[in-house]
N, C-alpha and C positions, 0 to 999 in steps of 0.2 A: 916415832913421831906421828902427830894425827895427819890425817889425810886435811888439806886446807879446806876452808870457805872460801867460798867464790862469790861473791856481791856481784849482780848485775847494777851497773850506776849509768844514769841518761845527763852527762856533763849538760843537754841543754834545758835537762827538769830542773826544776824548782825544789824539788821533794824528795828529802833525805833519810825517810824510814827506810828502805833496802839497807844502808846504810850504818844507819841509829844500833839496828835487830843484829845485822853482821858483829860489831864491835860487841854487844852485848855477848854474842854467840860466841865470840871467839875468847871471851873473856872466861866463860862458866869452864868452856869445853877444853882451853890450852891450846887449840887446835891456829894455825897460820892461818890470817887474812890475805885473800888476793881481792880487792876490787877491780873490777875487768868494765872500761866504758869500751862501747862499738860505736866505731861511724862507718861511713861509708867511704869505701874504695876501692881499689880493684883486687891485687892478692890480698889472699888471707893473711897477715902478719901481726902477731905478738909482739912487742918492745916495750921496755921499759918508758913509764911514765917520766921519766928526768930526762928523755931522748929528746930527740930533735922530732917538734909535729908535724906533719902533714898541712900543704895549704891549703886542703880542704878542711880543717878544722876551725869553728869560727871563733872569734877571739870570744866572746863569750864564753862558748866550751874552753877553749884553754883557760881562761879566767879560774873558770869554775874549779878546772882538774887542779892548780895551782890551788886553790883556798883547801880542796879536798886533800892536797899532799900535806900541805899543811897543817892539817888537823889528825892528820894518820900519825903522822911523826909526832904531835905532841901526846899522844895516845901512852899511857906507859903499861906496860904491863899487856901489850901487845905488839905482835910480831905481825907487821899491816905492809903490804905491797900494793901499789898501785901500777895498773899497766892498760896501755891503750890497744886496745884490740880491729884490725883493718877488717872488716868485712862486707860482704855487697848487701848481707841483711845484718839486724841487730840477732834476731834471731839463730841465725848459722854459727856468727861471729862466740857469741854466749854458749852457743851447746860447745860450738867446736874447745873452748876456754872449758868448760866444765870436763870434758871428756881429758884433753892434754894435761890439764892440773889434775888430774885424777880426783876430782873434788868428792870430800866425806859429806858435804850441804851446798844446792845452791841458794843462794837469798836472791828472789825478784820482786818489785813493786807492784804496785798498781798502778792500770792507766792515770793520768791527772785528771780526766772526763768524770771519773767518780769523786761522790762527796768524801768529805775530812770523816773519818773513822770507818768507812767503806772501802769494798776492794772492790772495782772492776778489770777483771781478767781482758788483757788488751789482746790482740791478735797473737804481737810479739811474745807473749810470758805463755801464752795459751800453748804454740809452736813449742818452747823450751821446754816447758812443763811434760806435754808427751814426747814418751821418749826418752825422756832424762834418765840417764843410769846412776844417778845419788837421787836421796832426799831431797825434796825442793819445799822452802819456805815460803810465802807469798805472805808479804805485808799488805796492813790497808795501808791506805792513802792517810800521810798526814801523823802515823803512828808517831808515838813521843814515849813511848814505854821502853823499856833495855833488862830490868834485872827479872830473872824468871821467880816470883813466887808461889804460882800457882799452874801446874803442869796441867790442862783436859787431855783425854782418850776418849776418842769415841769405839766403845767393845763391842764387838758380836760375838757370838761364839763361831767363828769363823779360820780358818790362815789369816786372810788379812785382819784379822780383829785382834788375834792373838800376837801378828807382829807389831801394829800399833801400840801394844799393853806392853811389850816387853820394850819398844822405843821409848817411851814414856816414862817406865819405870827408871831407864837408862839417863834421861834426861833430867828428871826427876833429880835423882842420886847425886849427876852431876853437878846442877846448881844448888842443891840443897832446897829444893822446893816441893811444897807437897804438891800430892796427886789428886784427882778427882777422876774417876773412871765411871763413862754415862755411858747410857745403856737404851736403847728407846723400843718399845717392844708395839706392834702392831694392838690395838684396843682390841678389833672385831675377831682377833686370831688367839690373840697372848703371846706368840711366838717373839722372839729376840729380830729383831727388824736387818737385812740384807742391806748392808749400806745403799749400793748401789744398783738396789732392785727397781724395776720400774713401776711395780705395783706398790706404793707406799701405805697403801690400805684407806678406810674410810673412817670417821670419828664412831666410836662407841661405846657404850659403858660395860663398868666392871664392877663387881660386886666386891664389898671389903675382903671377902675369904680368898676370892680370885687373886685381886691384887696383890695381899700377904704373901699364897703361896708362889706368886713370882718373883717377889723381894728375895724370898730366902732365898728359891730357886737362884737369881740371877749373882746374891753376895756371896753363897755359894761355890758358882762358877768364877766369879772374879776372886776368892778367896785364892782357890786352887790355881786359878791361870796367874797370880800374883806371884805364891810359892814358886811356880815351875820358875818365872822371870824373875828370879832373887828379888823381889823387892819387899820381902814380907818385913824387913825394919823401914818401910816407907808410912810418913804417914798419912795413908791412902782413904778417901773418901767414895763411896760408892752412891754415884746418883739411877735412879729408873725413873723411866717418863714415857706417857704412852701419847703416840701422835704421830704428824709426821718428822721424818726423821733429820730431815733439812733445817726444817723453821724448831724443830726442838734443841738443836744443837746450835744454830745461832744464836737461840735466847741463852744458852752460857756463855757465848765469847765474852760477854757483856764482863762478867769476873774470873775471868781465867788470864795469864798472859801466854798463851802459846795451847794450841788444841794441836793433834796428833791424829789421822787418818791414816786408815789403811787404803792403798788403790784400787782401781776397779778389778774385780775378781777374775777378767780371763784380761788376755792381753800377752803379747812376749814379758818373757822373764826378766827379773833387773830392769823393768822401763815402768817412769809415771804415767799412768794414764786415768783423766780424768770420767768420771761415772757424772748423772746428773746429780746427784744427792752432793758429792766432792765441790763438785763447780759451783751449786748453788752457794755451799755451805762458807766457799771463798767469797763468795760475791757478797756475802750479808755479814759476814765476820768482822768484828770489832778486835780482834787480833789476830798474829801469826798464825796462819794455819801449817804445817808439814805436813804433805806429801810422800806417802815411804811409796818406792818404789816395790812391784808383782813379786814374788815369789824371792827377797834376801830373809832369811829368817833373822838376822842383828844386824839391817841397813844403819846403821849407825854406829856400829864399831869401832871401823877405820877411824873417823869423828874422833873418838871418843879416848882413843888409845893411849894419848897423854895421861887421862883418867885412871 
């Protein structure tokens, strides 16, 4: 069986893409939905959402958890739990939920502070995000998309670039959706750009021959790092872009449903952690970004294993 989703849900938001993205997810992947809301309180305790609440929960929240059980159970063709999670942050509450469920994804929102088609990484998803021992999805705000057709990876020739390329392919396969695999190479260097390097380089020009022989060079490279990720029956698109690496990768979200990172390059192993290139790329994203956590070479397997 797949390792479950784990949807972080805020019973007193407004805003249902964490959600929307989970159901989707849980639909391509086979994988069990747990939605996990946290309030506050003193132990840390798990219980089923059909239990008796806490008087600290305001009828609003109950209101809400009630319309959300509801709509889990009309769901078919998914295997959806809902449970109310006690913790003294939201943040503790959600790792501690991700880490117990043994979770293959987690899905979290964005703050509400940010606009409709924007993420703003709030404190709370910020905390969850590093650290996390799965893949972590982060929705914009306001998202209304669900079936995957268009899979992004951002590649380097990297470890993390090349586990990015094989999640991708992975996710890809699974919904039936092509790929698009971008590539963004420093202008003033040619070099394949360092996600989360702090030198993003400076604008420059390139001569026709220049840029050619980096085309090959780069379909080349992603030809080969495809093969090794079985996805050579994928039908894979390969983009290059010379600039920075942040604002060239948010001008795809625009048509992709789900972009695909690798995290920042040192770090413990099995933990997300965000780089500034990663963080930016959340904040301006017009869709799901995932998160693969340091050093699993197939963070996505477990996920996937119904597959």
């Amino acid at each position: 069986m797949s390792a479950p989703i784990v949807v972080g849900f805020d019973p007193n938001g407004a805003d249902d893409a964490p959600v929307r993205f989970g159901l989707a997810a849980a639909r391509f992947t086979g994988a069990p939905l747990i939605v996990a809301a946290v309030y506050g309180g003193g132990l840390l305790t798990n219980r089923l959402a059909d239990g008796e609440f806490r008087e600290e929960l305001s009828a609003e929240a109950h209101a809400a958890f009630n319309r959300l059980r509801t709509r889990l159970e009309g769901e078919a063709g998914v295997r959806a739990e809902l449970r109310l999670v006690e913790a003294v942050t939201a943040a503790r509450g959600l790792t501690v939920a991700l880490e117990e469920e043994g979770a293959g994804l987690g899905v979290l929102g964005s703050t509400s502070r940010g606009a409709v088609g924007r993420t703003v990484v709030g404190s709370t998803a910020e905390r969850v995000i590093h650290g996390a021992p799965c893949p972590i999805a982060v929705v914009p705000h306001g998202f209304e998309g669900g079936e995957l057709h268009t899979v992004g990876v951002a590649f380097t020739r990297t470890p993390e670039g090349e586990q990015a390329l094989r999640s991708g392919v992975a996710l890809a396969r699974a919904a039936g959706a092509a790929l698009r695999v971008i590539t963004v190479l420093r202008e003033e260097q040619g070099a394949v750009v360092v996600p989360h390097a702090s030198d993003v380089g400076r604008a420059g020009l390139y001569d026709e021959q220049s840029a050619a022989q980096h085309r090959v060079a780069v379909a080349e490279t992603v030809e080969s790092a495809l093969e090794q990720a079985g996805g050579g029956d994928i039908n894979a698109e390969t983009e290059l872009v010379y600039g920075d690496p942040a604002d060239s990768l948010i001008g795809f979200t625009g048509s992709l449903d789900l972009l695909v990172m690798g995290s920042r390059a040192y770090g413990p192993q099995r933990a997300v952690l965000l780089g500034g290139v990663s963080r930016r790329v959340i904040a301006g994203s017009q869709c799901p970004v995932v998160v693969l956590p340091r050093g699993a070479e197939h963070p996505l397997r477990e996920l996937l294993a119904s597959r």
